[in-house]
C-alpha positions as CSV (number, residue, x, y, z in Angstrom):
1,X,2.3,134.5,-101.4
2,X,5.4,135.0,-103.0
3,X,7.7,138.2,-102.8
4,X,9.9,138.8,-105.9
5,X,13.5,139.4,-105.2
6,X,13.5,143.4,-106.3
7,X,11.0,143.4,-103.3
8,X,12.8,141.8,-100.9
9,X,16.2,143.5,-102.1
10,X,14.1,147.2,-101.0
11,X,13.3,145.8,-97.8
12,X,17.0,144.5,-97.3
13,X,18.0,148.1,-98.4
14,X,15.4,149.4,-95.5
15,X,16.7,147.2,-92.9
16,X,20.2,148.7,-93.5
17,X,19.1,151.7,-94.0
18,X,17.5,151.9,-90.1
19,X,20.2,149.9,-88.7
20,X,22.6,152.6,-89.6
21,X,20.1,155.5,-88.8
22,X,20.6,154.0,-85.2
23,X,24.3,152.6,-85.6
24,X,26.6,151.8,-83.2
25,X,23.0,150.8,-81.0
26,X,22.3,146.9,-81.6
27,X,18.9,146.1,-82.0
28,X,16.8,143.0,-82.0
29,X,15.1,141.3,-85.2
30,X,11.7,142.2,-83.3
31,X,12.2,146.1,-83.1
32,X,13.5,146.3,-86.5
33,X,10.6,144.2,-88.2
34,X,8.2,146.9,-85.7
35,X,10.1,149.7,-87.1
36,X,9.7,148.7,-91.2
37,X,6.3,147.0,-90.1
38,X,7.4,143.7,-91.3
39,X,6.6,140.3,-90.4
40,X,9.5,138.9,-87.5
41,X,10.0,135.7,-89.0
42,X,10.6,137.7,-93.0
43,X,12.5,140.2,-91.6
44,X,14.9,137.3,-89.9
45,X,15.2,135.8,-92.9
46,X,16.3,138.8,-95.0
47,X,18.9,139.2,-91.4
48,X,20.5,135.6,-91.9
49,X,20.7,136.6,-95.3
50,X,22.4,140.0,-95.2
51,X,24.7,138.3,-92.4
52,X,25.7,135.9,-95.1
53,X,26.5,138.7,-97.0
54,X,29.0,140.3,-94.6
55,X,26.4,142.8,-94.2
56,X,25.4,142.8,-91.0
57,X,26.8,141.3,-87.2
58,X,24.9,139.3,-85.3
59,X,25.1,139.4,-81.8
60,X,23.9,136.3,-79.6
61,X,25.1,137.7,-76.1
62,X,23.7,140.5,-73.9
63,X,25.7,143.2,-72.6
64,X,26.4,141.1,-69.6
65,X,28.2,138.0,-72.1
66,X,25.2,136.0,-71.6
67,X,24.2,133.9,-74.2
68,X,20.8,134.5,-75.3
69,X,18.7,131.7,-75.8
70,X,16.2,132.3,-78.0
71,X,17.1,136.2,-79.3
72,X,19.7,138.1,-81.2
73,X,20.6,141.7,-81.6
74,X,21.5,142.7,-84.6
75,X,24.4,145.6,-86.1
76,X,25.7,147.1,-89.2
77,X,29.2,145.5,-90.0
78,X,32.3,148.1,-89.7
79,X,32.6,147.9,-93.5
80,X,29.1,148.8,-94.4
81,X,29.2,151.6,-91.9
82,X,32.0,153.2,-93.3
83,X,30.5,153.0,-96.3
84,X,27.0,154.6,-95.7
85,X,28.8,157.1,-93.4
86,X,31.8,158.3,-96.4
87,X,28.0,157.9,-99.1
88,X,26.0,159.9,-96.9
C-alpha cells in the first residue's frame, strides 16, 4: 500500500513536531514511531529523509561515546529549533 506524499509530509510534520515537544532530549526512531503509533521501519525512513533535509541530527553514540551498533537517537537540528521556538 502506497502513502501519497501529502500523507507522509503530515507525518514528517508530526515527527518534528514531538521531537521538539521534547527537545534538547534525543530520542530513538523506536519511541518516536510508539509515540505517533507508526511503523519503526516508516518512521526511519521519513528520519533519513528529514536528516537529508537538515532537519533533524542523528546521533549514532550513547552518552558514554559509544558507538551504537544497531540504534540511533534522533534530535531536532539548532536551526529548526530556533525556528519552532521564535513560531511558537
Amino acid at each position: 500500500m502506497k502513502i501519497s506524499q501529502e500523507k507522509k509530509k503530515k507525518i514528517s510534520e508530526q515527527i518534528l513536531n514531538y521531537l521538539f515537544s521534547q527537545s534538547p532530549k534525543p530520542l530513538f526512531t523506536s519511541h518516536i514511531a510508539s509515540e505517533i503509533a507508526r511503523d519503526e521501519e516508516f518512521v526511519k525512513k521519513l528520519l533519513l529523509d528529514l536528516r537529508k533535509k537538515g532537519l533533524v541530527v542523528e546521533i549514532k553514540k550513547n552518552p558514554k561515546g559509544i558507538d551504537y551498533v544497531r540504534r540511533s537517537r534522533w534530535k531536532l537540528a539548532n536551526k529548526v529549533y530556533t525556528y519552532f521556538k521564535q513560531n511558537q
